[in-house]
N, C-alpha and C positions, 0 to 999 in steps of 0.2 A: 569356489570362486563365484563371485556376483556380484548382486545390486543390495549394497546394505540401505535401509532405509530407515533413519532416528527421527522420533517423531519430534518435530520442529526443527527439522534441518534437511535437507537435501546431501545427499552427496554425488557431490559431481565427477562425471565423466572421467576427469584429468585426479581425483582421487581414489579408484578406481584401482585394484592393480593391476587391471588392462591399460597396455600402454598406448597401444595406436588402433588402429580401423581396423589395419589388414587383420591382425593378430585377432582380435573382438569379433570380427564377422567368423570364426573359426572357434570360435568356444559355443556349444550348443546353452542354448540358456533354459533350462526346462520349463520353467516357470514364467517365462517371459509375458504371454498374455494376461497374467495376473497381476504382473506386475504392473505390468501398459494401464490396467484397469484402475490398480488403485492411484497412479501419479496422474489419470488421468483427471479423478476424483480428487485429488488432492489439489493441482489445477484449479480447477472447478470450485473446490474451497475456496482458495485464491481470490479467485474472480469474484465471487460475493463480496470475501472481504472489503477487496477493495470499492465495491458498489457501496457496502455498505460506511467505511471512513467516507465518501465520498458524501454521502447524504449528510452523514453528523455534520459533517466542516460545513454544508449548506445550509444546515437549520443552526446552525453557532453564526457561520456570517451575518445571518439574519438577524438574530439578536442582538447582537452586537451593532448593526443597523438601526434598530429599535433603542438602544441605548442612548448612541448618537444623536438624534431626534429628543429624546428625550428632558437631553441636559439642557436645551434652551429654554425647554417648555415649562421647567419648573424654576427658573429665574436663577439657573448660575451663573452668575456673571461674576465674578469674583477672578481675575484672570489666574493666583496665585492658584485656587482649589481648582482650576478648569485643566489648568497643563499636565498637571498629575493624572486626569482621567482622561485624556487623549491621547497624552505617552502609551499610557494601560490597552485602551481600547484600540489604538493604531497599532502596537506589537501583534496583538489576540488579534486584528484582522488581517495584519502581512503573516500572521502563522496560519492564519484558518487557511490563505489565501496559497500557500505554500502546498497544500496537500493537492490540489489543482494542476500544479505546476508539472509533477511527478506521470505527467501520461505514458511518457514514450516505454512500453512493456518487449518486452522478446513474446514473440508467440511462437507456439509449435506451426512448422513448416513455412516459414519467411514468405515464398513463394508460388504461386498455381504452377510452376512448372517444379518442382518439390514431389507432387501429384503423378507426375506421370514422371519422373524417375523411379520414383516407389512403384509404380506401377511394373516395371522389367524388373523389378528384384526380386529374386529368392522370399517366402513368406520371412521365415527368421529374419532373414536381414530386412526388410523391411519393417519388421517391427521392432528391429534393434534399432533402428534410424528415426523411428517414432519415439522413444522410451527417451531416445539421448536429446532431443527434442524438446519432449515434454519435462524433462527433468529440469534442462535449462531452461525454459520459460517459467516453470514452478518457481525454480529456486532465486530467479530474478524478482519477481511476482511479490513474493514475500521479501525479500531486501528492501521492496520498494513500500510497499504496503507496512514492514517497519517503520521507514523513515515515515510515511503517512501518518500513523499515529502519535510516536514525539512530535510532531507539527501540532498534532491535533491538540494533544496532552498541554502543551505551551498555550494553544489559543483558549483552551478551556479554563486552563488557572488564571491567564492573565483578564476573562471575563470575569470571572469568579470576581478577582481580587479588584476590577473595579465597581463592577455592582455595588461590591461591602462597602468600598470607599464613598461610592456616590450614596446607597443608605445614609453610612455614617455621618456624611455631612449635611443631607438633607433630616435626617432628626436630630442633630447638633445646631442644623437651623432655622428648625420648628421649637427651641425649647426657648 
């Protein structure tokens, strides 16, 4: 018995076939610091992640900024061509703006008083209390950071797909 761990998935506590606390603090975990180490890393992965969805949606908001600005400046005034590329470019900025939205994270040990419970416990259990912890913040982390990227994925295509448009119609009205 243990902590299986699939890569690109977590398994949680309550999948486990440890059923409660009492029962888990009574199974010796041999490997436990190892374990602690790599979720801890994996975590940590996490956190990147998400820094890094975080930058892309800010350098896409941006453009998509740049975009906005743009269409006056090259004489679309056409109301029919204009709704098309602001339906476009308003979806691409409430999805960019979507990945912003997703802050609120589980983090390992909610509390400074967490710290000094752990502090009076047995070393094993204290790093069992760590591990279940870190698992659940991990495997929140990545829920979260999925949904971040379908935000992203939608704000990206629907940029794409108006740039081409706004192309197409500015060399449709240069000819």
């Amino acid at each position: 018995m243990g902590l299986k761990v699939v890569v690109g998935e977590f398994v949680t506590a309550a999948e486990t076939p440890i059923k409660n606390k009492e029962t888990q603090n009574k199974i010796s975990f041999p490997a436990i610091s190892i374990t602690l180490e790599e979720i801890r890393h994996l975590f940590d992965l996490e956190v990147g992640r998400r820094q890094n969805l975080e930058s892309k949606a800010g350098i896409l908001i941006g453009v998509i900024g740049v975009i906005l600005t743009i269409v006056p400046v090259f004489g679309l005034k056409n109301i029919v061509l204009i709704i098309p590329l602001y339906f476009l470019l308003i979806v691409a900025l409430l999805s960019g703006l979507l990945v912003f939205k997703l802050r609120e994270y589980k983090i390992p040990h909610k509390k400074y008083d967490d710290f000094y419970q752990y502090a009076h416990m047995e070393e094993k259990e204290a790093m069992d209390n760590f591990l279940l912890d870190y698992i659940a913040a991990a495997e929140d982390m990545e829920i979260k950071n999925n949904k971040k990227v379908s935000y992203l994925k939608v704000s990206f295509i629907f940029t794409i797909i108006a740039w081409l448009y706004m192309l197409s119609w500015m060399i449709y009205a240069s000819q």
